[in-house]
C-alpha positions in Angstrom: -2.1 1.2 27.2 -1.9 -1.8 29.0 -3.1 -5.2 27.3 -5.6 -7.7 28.7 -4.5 -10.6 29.0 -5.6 -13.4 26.8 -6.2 -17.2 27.1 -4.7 -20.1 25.3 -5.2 -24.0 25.3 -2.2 -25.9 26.4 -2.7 -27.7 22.9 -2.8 -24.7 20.7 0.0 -23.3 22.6 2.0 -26.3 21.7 0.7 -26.1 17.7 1.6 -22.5 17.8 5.3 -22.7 19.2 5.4 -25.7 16.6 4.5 -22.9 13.7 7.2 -20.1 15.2 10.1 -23.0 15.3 9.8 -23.1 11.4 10.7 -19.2 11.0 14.0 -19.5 9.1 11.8 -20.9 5.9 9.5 -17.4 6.2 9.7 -14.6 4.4 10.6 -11.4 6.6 6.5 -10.0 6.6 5.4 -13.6 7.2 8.3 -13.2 10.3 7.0 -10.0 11.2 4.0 -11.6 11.7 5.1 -14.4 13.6 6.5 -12.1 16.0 3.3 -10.7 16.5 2.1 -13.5 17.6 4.8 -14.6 19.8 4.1 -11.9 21.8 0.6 -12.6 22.3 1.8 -16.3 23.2 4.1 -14.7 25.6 1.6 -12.6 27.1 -0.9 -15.7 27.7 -2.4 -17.7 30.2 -2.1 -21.2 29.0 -4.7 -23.6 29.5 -5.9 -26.8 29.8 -8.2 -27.5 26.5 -11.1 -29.2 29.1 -10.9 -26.2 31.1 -11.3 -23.2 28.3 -14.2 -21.4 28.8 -16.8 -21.6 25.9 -16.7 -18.3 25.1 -13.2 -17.8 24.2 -11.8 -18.1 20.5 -8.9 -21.0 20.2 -7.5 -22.3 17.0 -10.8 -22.9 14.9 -13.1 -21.7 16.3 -15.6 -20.2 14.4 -17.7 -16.9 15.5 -19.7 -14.0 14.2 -17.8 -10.2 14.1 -19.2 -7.1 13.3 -16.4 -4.6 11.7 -17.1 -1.6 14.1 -14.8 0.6 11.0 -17.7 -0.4 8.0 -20.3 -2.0 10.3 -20.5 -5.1 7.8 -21.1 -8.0 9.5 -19.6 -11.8 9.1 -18.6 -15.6 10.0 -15.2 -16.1 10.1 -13.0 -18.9 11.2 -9.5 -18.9 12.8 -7.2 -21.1 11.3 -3.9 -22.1 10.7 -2.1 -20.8 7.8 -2.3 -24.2 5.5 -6.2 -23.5 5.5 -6.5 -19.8 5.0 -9.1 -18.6 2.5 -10.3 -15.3 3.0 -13.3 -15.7 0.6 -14.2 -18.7 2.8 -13.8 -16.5 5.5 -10.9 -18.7 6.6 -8.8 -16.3 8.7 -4.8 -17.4 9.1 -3.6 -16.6 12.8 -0.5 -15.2 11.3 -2.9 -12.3 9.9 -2.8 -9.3 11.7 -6.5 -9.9 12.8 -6.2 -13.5 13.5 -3.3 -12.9 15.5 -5.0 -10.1 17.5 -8.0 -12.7 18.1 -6.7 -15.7 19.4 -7.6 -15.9 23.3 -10.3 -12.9 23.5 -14.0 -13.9 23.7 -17.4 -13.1 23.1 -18.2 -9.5 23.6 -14.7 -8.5 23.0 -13.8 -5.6 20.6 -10.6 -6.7 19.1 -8.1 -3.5 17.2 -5.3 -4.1 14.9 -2.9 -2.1 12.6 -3.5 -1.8 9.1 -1.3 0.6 7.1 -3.7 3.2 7.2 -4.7 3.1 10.8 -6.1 1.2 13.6 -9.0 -1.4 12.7 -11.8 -2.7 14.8 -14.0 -5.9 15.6 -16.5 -7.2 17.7 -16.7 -10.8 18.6 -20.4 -10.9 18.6 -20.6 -14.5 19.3 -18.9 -18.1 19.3 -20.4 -20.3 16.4 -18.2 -23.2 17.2 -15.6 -23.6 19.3 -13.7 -27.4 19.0 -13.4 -27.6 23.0 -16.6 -26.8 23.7 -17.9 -29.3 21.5 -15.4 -32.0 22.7 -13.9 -32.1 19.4 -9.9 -31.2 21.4 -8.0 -32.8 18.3 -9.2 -30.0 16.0 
């Protein structure tokens, strides 16, 4: 099955290749991760940060998922790994679902690997997103 392809800001794409450069300091699941999302990065249309669509979820952006697997629904936030916190619902993008976010939108249903399977979520909706609010340091 073929994948969509997914959109990036220019800026994030330049904070994310930033991230990957560091992989010799990783441990080899945090570099299996990485490589996860390097291929999402490779598979990207990159973009200015004025010109992303408000509906599409860049590095924090902040949104409301259903889990289509236990129907629970939740805010989360997309972040880098420094500010992860799951409780907060802090998601790093070197998770497995934060990688398989980045670049969908709203309306999307987003599947990952877990160990036991294949894992689903619906973006339901875009809480914040820093470019739409102008806010294109975050």
């Amino acid at each position: 099955m073929a994948k969509r392809r997914i959109h990036i800001t220019d800026y994030d794409m330049q904070r994310l290749r930033k991230l990957l450069e560091g992989t010799q300091y990783w441990n080899q699941k945090d570099k299996e991760y990485l490589s996860h999302l390097e291929e999402e990065m490779d598979r990207a249309v990159v973009v200015p940060s004025e010109k992303i669509p408000p509906d599409v979820v860049t590095m924090n952006t902040q949104m409301r998922v259903t889990d289509l697997d236990t129907e629970k629904k939740m805010t989360i936030q997309l972040v880098f790994p420094s500010e992860a916190d799951f409780e907060k619902g802090k998601i790093s993008i070197l998770a497995p679902i934060g990688t398989a976010m980045i670049g969908y939108r709203a309306g999307d249903t987003v599947t990952w690997e877990v160990p036991n399977g294949t894992r689903h979520l619906k973006i339901e909706e875009i809480v914040y997103q820093p470019e739409a609010a102008g806010d294109f340091h975050l």
